[in-house]
Structures are given as C-alpha cells and as structure tokens.
C-alpha positions in Angstrom: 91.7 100.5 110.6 89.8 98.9 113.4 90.2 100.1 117.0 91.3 97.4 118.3 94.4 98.1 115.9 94.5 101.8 117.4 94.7 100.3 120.6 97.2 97.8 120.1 99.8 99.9 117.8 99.3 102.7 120.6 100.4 100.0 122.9 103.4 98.8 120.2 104.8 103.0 118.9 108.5 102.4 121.0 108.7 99.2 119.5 108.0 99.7 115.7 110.0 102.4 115.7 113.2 100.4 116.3 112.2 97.0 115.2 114.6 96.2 112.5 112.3 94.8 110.4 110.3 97.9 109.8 113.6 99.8 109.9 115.8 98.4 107.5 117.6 100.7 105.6 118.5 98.6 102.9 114.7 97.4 102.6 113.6 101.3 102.3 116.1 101.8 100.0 114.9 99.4 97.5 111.5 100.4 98.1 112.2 103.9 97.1 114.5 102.6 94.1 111.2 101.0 92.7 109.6 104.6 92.5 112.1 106.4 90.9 111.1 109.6 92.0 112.2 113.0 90.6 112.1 114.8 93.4 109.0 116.9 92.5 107.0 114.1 94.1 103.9 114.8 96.8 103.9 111.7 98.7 101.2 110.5 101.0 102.4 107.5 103.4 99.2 106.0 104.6 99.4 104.1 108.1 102.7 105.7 108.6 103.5 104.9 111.8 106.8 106.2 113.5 106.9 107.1 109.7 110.4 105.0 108.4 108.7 105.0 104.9 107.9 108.6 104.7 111.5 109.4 106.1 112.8 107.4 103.2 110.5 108.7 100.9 111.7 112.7 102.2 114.8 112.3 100.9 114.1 111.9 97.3 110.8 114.0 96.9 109.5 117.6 97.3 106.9 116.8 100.5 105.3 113.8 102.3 102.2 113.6 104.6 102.2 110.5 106.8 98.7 109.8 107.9 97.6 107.6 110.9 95.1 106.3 113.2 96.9 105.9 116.3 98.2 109.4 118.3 100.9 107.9 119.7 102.9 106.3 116.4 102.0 110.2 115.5 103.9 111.6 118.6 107.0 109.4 118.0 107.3 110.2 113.9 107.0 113.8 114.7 109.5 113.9 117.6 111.8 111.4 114.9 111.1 114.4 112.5 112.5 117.0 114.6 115.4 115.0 116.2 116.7 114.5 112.3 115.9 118.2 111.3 113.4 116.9 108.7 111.5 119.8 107.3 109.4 118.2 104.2 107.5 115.7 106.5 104.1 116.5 108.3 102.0 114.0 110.2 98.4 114.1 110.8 96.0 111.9 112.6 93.5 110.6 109.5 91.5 107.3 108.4 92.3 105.4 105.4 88.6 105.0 105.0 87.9 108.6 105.0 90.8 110.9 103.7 90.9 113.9 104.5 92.7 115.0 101.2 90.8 116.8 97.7 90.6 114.1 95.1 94.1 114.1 92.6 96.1 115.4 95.8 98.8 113.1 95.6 101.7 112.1 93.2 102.6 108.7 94.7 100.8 107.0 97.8 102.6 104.5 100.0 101.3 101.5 102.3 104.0 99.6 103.5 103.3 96.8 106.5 99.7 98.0 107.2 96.8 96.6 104.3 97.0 93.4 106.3 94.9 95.1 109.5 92.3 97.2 107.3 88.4 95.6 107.9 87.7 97.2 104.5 90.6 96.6 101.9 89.2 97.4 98.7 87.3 100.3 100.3 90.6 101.6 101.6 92.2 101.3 98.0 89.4 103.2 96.4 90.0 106.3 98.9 94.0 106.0 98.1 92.6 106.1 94.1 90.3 108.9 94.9 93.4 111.2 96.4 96.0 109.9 93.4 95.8 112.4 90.1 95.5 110.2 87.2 98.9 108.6 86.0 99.8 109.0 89.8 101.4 105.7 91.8 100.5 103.5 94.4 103.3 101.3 96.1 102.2 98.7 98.2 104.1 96.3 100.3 103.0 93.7 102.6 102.6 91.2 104.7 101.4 87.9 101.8 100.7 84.3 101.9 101.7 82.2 99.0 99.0 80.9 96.4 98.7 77.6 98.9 95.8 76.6 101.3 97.4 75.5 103.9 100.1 77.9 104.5 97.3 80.4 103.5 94.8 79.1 106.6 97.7 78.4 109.4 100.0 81.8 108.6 96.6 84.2 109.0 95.8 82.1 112.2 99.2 82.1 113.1 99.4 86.1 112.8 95.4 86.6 114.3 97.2 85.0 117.8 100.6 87.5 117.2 97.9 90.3 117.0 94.4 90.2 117.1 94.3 93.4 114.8 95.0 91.0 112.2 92.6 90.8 109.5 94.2 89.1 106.4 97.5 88.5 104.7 96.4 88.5 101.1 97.9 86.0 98.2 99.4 88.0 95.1 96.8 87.2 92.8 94.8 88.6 95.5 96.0 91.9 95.3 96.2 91.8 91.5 92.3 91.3 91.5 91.6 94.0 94.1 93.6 96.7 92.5 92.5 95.7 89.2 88.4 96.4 90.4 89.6 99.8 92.3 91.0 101.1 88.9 94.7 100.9 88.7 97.3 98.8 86.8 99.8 96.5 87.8 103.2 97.9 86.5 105.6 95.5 88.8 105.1 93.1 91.2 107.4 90.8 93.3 106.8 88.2 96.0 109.7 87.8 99.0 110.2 85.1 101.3 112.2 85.7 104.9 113.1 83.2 107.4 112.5 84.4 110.5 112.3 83.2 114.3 109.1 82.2 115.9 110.0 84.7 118.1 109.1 87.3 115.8 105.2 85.7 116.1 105.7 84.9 120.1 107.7 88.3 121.7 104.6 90.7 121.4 101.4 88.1 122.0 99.6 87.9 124.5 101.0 84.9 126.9 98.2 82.4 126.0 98.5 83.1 122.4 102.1 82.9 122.2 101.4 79.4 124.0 98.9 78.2 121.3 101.1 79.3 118.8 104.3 77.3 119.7 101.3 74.3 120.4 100.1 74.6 116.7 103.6 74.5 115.3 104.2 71.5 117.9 101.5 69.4 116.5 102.0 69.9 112.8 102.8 66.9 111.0 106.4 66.5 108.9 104.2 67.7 105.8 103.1 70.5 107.1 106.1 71.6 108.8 107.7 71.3 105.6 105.2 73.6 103.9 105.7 76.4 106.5 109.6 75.8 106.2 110.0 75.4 110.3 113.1 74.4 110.7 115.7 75.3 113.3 119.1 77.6 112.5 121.7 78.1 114.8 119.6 77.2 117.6 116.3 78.8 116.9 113.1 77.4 115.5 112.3 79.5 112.8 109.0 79.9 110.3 108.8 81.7 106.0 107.1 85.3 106.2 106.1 85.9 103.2 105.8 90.1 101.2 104.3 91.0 98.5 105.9 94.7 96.9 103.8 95.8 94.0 103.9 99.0 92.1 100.7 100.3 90.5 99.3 103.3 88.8 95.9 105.1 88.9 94.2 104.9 85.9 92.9 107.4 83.5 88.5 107.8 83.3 88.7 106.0 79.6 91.1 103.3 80.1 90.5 100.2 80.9 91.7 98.2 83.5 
C-alpha cells in the first residue's frame, strides 16, 4: 500500500470503524458462511483495518493476525479487541508486499475492501500465496467495476477524487486472470451491485473533489446516467457500487492452474 494510503486511512481509523458499510453484520456473516471454517483455522486478515473482518473471522476459527500499514487503524482494532474481551486476535503493523510470515503460515487469508489501493496487485497476491500452505484459501472481496468501458473509466475516476489512494477497481474477469497467473483456483465467485448515495463518494473528499464529482455526474448525458444507474430515491441522488466476493485456493506445485 502506498503512503499516501497510510496517510489518508490514518486520517479515516474513527470513521471506518463505524461506517456501516464496512460494519455490516449481516455482510460479515455471509462472508464467513462462504468459508466454512472448522474452527481449527489460522486466519490472516490482510489490510485489516479496525479489523471487522478478523473479528468475524475470531468467532469461528482457532486464531487470526490482522496485518496493516497504517498505526492508527492498528490502535483502534486493538483497543476494539480488548473492549469485546477478544483473545484469539493479534494485530501487527506489516506490508502486503513484504510479509512478514514463513511461507505455508496460514490456513485461509482474507482481503476484504482493500486490493483496490495496492500499487502492486499481483505482487501483493503472490506474497498472500507465498504465506497460504497448499490447499489453503484466499477470500477476496472488493470494490469491482462491471465488464463495461464506460462505467469502468468514470467509477475509477469517480473513486480517484473520493480518495486519491485509489488505484483501481478491478472487473471480475480481471481478478479471474490475476489469481489464475499467481497460482490459485477460482472455486466461487459472485458479483454484487448496491445503490448507494453520492454522498458516500462526496462526505470524505476533499471539497474541490467532491465539487468535480457532483460536476461529472451533472454533465453526463441520459445514456450515461443510465449506465451508472444515477437516479434519485427518496430524495437523494444516488449512484451502483459494484463488489466482487470470490473464493480461491492455493494451488498444489504439480497442478495446473
């Protein structure tokens, strides 16, 4: 993760740690549901922030490690940690790029809300490989764009003005391809779309980007608006995010890919 994302998730720790998006019980629940762990589970939760996933993830597996760049997301998942009494959690400060973990380490690793701000993607999924034993998981969810140009182009401009962090939101078959040349295999995938209020793009940018992006949305033509699904409900103006929750698994030296 760049430092520029450092800087601005130290900026953001209160907030992500109640912004219901992130928090969403029901969300986490599912998530975990995918997995179907058995408990004797080692989980690492990369980009953890104020660590909701790796909370979920503690109450259905034998330990977790949340990892993550930025000291202050660390200071608010630990204090979380011991204001819920939760024992099998332990944060440490750590680059995705560079884990600081012996190779096989890990039963399952999570990245939930985070791919979308790492300069080096497939370089980052090669180190969550490395740390995996073979047969071990990977569940990723994130931030997506569907498999169309335009939305593609305007919602990664859209979300470089919301947070200049932002690298890429990547399509599906995307993320198929990149885990595919790192070494795992797809075992599910899905692809969710959530209507949300501009706000959600506008409340945390800067001034003069929140400007430009209610001026970009202003200027789109019916066609486009369409595309993006901007429409307005009960008063707000609102805009399709788009997820993308896949499962994976690391695999073995002689199998192909």
């Amino acid at each position: 993760m760049s430092r520029r994302a450092e800087e601005v998730f130290g900026e953001r720790a209160a907030y992500y740690a109640q912004s219901p998006a992130h928090a969403d019980p029901e969300e986490l629940r599912r998530i975990v549901d995918l997995v179907r762990p058995d408990g004797s589970e080692r989980v690492l939760d990369v980009a953890t922030g104020p660590g909701h996933t790796a909370f979920a993830f503690a109450l259905r597996v034998r330990q977790v490690v949340g990892i993550d760049l930025t000291p202050q997301m660390l200071e608010v998942a630990s204090r979380i940690a011991l204001e819920r009494g939760v024992a099998n959690v332990q944060f440490q400060r750590a680059d995705v790029a560079r884990l600081p973990f012996t190779d096989g380490a890990f039963d399952l690793v999570s990245c939930r809300r985070a791919a979308h701000h790492f300069p080096d993607l497939e370089g980052a999924l090669r180190e969550m490989k490395r740390v995996l034993r073979i047969g071990g998981r990977l569940l990723i969810e994130d931030r997506s764009v569907p498999e169309d140009d335009y939305v593609d182009e305007t919602m990664n401009h859209l979300d470089v003005l919301h947070d200049p962090s932002h690298v890429r939101e990547y399509r599906a078959s995307e993320w198929r391809a990149m885990l595919e040349r790192a070494g795992f295999r797809v075992m599910s995938e899905s692809f969710l779309v959530k209507h949300r209020s501009i706000s959600s793009l506008t409340d945390t940018a800067d001034p003069a980007d929140a400007r430009e992006i209610l001026r970009m949305i202003e200027l789109m033509s019916e066609s486009e608006r369409g595309r993006m699904n901007i429409d307005v409900v009960d008063g707000q103006l609102g805009i399709d995010h788009y997820l993308v929750l896949i499962l994976a698994t690391r695999a073995g030296a002689l199998e192909r890919v």
